[in-house]
C-alpha positions as CSV (number, residue, x, y, z in Angstrom):
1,X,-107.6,35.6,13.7
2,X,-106.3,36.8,10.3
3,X,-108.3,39.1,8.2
4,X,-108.0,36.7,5.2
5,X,-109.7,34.0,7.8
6,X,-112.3,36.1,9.1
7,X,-114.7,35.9,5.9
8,X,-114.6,32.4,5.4
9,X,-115.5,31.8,9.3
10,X,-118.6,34.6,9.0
11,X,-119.4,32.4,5.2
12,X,-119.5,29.5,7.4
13,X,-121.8,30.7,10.5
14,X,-124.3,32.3,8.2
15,X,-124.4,28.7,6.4
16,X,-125.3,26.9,9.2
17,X,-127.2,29.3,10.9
18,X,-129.1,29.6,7.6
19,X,-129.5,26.4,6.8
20,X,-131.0,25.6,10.2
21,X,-133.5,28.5,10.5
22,X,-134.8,27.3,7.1
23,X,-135.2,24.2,8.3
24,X,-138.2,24.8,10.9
25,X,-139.1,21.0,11.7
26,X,-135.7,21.2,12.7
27,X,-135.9,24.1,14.7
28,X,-139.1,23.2,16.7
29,X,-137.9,19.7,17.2
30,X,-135.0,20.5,18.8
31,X,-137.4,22.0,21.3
32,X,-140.5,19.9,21.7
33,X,-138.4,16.6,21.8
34,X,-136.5,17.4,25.2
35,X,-139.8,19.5,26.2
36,X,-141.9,16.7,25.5
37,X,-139.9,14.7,27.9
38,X,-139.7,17.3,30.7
39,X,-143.5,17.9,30.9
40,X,-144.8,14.2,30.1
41,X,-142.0,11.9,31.3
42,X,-140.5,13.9,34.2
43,X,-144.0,15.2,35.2
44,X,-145.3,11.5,35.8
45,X,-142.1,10.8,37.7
46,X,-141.8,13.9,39.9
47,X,-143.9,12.6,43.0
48,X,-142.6,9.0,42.8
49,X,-138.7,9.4,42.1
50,X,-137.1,11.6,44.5
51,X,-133.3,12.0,43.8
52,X,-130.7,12.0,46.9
53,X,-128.5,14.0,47.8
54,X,-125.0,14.1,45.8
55,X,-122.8,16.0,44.5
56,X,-123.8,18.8,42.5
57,X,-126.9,19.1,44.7
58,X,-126.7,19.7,48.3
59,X,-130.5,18.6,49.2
60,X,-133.2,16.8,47.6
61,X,-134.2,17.2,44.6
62,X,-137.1,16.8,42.6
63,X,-136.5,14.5,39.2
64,X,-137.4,17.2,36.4
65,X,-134.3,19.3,38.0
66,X,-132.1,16.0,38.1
67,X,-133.4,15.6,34.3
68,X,-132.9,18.4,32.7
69,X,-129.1,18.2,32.1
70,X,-129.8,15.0,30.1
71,X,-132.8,17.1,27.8
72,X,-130.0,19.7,27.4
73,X,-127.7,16.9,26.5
74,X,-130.1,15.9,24.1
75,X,-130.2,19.0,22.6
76,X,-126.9,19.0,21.8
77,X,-126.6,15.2,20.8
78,X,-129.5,15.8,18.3
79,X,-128.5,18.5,16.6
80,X,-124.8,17.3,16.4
81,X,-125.5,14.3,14.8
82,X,-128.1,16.7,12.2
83,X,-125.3,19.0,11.5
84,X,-123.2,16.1,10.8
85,X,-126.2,14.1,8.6
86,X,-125.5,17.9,6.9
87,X,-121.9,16.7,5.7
88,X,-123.1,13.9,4.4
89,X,-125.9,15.6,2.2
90,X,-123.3,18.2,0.9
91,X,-120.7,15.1,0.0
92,X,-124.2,13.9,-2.0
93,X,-125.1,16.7,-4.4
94,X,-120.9,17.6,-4.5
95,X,-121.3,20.8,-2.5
96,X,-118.4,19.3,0.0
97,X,-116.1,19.5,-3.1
98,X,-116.5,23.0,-3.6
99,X,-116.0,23.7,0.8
100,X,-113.0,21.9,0.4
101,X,-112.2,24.5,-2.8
102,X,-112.0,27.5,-0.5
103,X,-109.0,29.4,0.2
104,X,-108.7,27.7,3.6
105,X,-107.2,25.0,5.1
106,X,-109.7,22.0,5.8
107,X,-108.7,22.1,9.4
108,X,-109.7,25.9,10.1
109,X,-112.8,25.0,8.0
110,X,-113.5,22.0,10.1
111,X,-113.1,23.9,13.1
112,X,-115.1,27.0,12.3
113,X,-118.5,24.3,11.4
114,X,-118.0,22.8,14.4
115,X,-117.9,26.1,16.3
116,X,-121.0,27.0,14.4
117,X,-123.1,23.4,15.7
118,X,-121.8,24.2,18.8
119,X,-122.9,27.5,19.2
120,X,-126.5,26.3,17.7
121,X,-126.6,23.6,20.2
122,X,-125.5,26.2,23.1
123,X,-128.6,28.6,21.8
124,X,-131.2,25.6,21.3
125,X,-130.0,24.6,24.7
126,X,-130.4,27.7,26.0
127,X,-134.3,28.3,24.9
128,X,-134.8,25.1,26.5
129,X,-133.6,26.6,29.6
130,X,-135.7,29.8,29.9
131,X,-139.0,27.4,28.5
132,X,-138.0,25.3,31.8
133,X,-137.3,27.7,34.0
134,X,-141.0,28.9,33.2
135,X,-142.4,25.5,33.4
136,X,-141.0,25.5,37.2
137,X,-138.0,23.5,37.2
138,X,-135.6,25.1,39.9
139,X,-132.8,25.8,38.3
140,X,-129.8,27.9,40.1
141,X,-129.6,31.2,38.2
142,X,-125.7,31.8,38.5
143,X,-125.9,28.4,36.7
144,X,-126.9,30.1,33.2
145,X,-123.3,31.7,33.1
146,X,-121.5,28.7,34.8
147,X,-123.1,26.1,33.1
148,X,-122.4,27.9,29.4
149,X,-119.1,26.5,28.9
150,X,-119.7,22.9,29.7
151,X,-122.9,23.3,27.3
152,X,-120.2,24.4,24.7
153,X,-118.0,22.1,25.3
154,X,-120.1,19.3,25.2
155,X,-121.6,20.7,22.1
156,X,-118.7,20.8,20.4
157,X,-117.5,17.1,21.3
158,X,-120.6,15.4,20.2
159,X,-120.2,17.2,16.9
160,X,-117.0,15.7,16.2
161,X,-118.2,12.4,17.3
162,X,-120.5,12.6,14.3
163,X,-118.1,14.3,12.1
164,X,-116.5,11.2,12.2
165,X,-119.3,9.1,11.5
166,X,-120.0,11.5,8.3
167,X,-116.4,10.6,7.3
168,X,-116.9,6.7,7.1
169,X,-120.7,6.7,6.0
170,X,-121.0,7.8,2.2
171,X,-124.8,7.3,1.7
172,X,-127.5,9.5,3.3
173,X,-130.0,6.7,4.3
174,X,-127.5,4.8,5.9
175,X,-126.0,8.0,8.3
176,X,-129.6,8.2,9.2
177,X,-129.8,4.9,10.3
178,X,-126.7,5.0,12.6
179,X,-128.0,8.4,13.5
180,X,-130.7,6.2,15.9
181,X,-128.1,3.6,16.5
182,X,-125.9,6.2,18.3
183,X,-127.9,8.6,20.0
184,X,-130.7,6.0,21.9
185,X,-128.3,4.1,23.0
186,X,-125.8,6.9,24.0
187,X,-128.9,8.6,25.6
188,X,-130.6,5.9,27.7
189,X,-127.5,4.1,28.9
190,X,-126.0,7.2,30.6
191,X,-127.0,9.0,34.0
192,X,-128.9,11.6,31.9
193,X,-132.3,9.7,33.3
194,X,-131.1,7.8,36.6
195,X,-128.4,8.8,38.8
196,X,-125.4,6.2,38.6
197,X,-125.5,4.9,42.1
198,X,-129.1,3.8,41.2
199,X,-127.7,2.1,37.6
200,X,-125.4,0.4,39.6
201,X,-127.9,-1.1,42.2
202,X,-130.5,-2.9,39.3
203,X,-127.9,-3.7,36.9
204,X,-123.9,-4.1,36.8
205,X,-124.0,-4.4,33.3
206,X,-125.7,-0.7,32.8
207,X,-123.7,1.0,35.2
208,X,-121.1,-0.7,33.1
209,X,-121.7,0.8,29.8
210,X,-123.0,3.5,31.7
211,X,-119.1,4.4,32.9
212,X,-117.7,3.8,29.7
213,X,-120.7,5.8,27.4
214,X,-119.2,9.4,26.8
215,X,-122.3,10.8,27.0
216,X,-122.1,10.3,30.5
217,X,-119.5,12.3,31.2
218,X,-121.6,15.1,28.7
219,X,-124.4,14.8,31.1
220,X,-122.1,15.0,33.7
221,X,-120.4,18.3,33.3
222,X,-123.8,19.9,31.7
223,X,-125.3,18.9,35.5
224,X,-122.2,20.3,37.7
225,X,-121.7,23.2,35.2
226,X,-125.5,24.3,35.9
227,X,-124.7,24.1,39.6
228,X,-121.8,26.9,40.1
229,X,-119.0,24.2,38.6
230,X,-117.8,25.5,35.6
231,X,-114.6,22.9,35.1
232,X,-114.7,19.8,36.3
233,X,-113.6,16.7,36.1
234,X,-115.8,15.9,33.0
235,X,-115.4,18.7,31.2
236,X,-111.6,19.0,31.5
237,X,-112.1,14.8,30.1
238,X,-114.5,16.3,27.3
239,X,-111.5,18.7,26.4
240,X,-108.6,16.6,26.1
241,X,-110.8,14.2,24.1
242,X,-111.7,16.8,21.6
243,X,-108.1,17.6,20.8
244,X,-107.6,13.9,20.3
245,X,-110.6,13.5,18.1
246,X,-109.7,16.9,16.2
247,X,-106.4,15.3,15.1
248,X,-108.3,12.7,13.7
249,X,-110.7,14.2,11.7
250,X,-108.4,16.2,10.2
251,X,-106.6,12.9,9.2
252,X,-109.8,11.5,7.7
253,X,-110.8,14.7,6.1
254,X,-107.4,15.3,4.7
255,X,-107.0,11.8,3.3
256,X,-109.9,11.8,0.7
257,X,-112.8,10.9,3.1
258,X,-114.9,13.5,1.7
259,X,-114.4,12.8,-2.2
């Protein structure tokens, strides 16, 4: 990285990181949410819903550790679509004008927010984590270092998915609308709370929507990458679809979205 590109990418971290430690209902939601979940909704299903075993897991399994993927999928979904509702705030009171001032190309300053959710997400995701691993879920401890790049990964994807809604939505109420519309949906009709195979055997029309929800596949690589699977199948998916989705928010950024 140039040395001329270096202080716009700190200006940009300390931003976001700024802007979110300020925000402490943001900060402790990010938290309780998922945690909420895992100790009230997992809890009452630990002793009734045994998971099979499949890949990643080579016995049984008890559900909060088949769960816990999807809560750290949450993680990331939430704040993505937050960092995003962000964009749309600064387009409001004109503060995207003067972003777009900077000596920097929209595309590096594109990338270097989206580095900065992503590496919020990872650490939010990562609290979550050590609070679970104290609550008792099981989780594989060489899976902390193999499971951090699907985290980011995954991380980073979801915030480009709501970049792009921040590009086509110009009114703050409305983004947080869609906000809801997106992320229940995306949540509940992936494998982030049932395994697939089970989807598939009460409803073809789930496991349908299911297949074709990315968020799936999120869920998906979080779970193998927390199991000693750093790149898999999912994850190298999640790549190639954030170079495609890159190119096009740099088209809808570049062509007057934000003015």
């Amino acid at each position: 990285m140039k040395r001329n590109q270096i202080s716009p990418a700190i200006a940009i971290f300390h931003r976001e990181f700024d802007r979110f430690i300020k925000q402490k209902a943001r900060c402790i939601s990010a938290i309780v949410r998922p945690l909420l979940w895992l100790v009230v909704f997992a809890a009452g299903f630990r002793s009734v819903l045994g998971i099979a075993i499949q890949p990643p897991y080579e016995t049984y399994i008890t559900y909060d550790l088949y769960v816990t993927p999807g809560l750290i999928g949450m993680i990331a979904l939430f704040n993505g679509m937050q960092s995003s509702l962000s964009m749309v705030y600064d387009r409001e009171t004109g503060s995207m004008k003067l972003l777009m001032t900077a000596p920097i190309s929209r595309r590096l300053l594109l990338i270097y927010k989206l580095l900065a959710t992503a590496s919020i997400s990872t650490l939010q995701a990562y609290i979550f984590i050590g609070i679970a691993l104290l609550y008792g879920v099981n989780l594989p401890w060489d899976g902390l270092i193999t499971g951090l790049p699907a985290i980011f990964i995954s991380s980073y994807f979801i915030g480009l998915v709501g970049l792009i809604l921040a590009s086509q939505i110009k009114e703050l109420e409305n983004f947080a609308g869609i906000m809801n519309f997106v992320i229940f949906p995306a949540f509940f009709l992936s494998s982030a709370l049932y395994p697939l195979w089970q989807i598939q055997e009460t409803s073809e029309i789930v496991y349908q929507l299911a297949i074709f929800n990315p968020f799936t596949y999120v869920v998906e690589s979080i779970r193998f990458g927390l199991h000693d699977t750093t790149i898999t199948e999912s994850t190298f998916g999640l790549i190639l679809a954030s170079l495609l989705l890159s190119l096009i928010v740099h088209r809808l950024f570049t062509y007057g979205q934000t003015r």
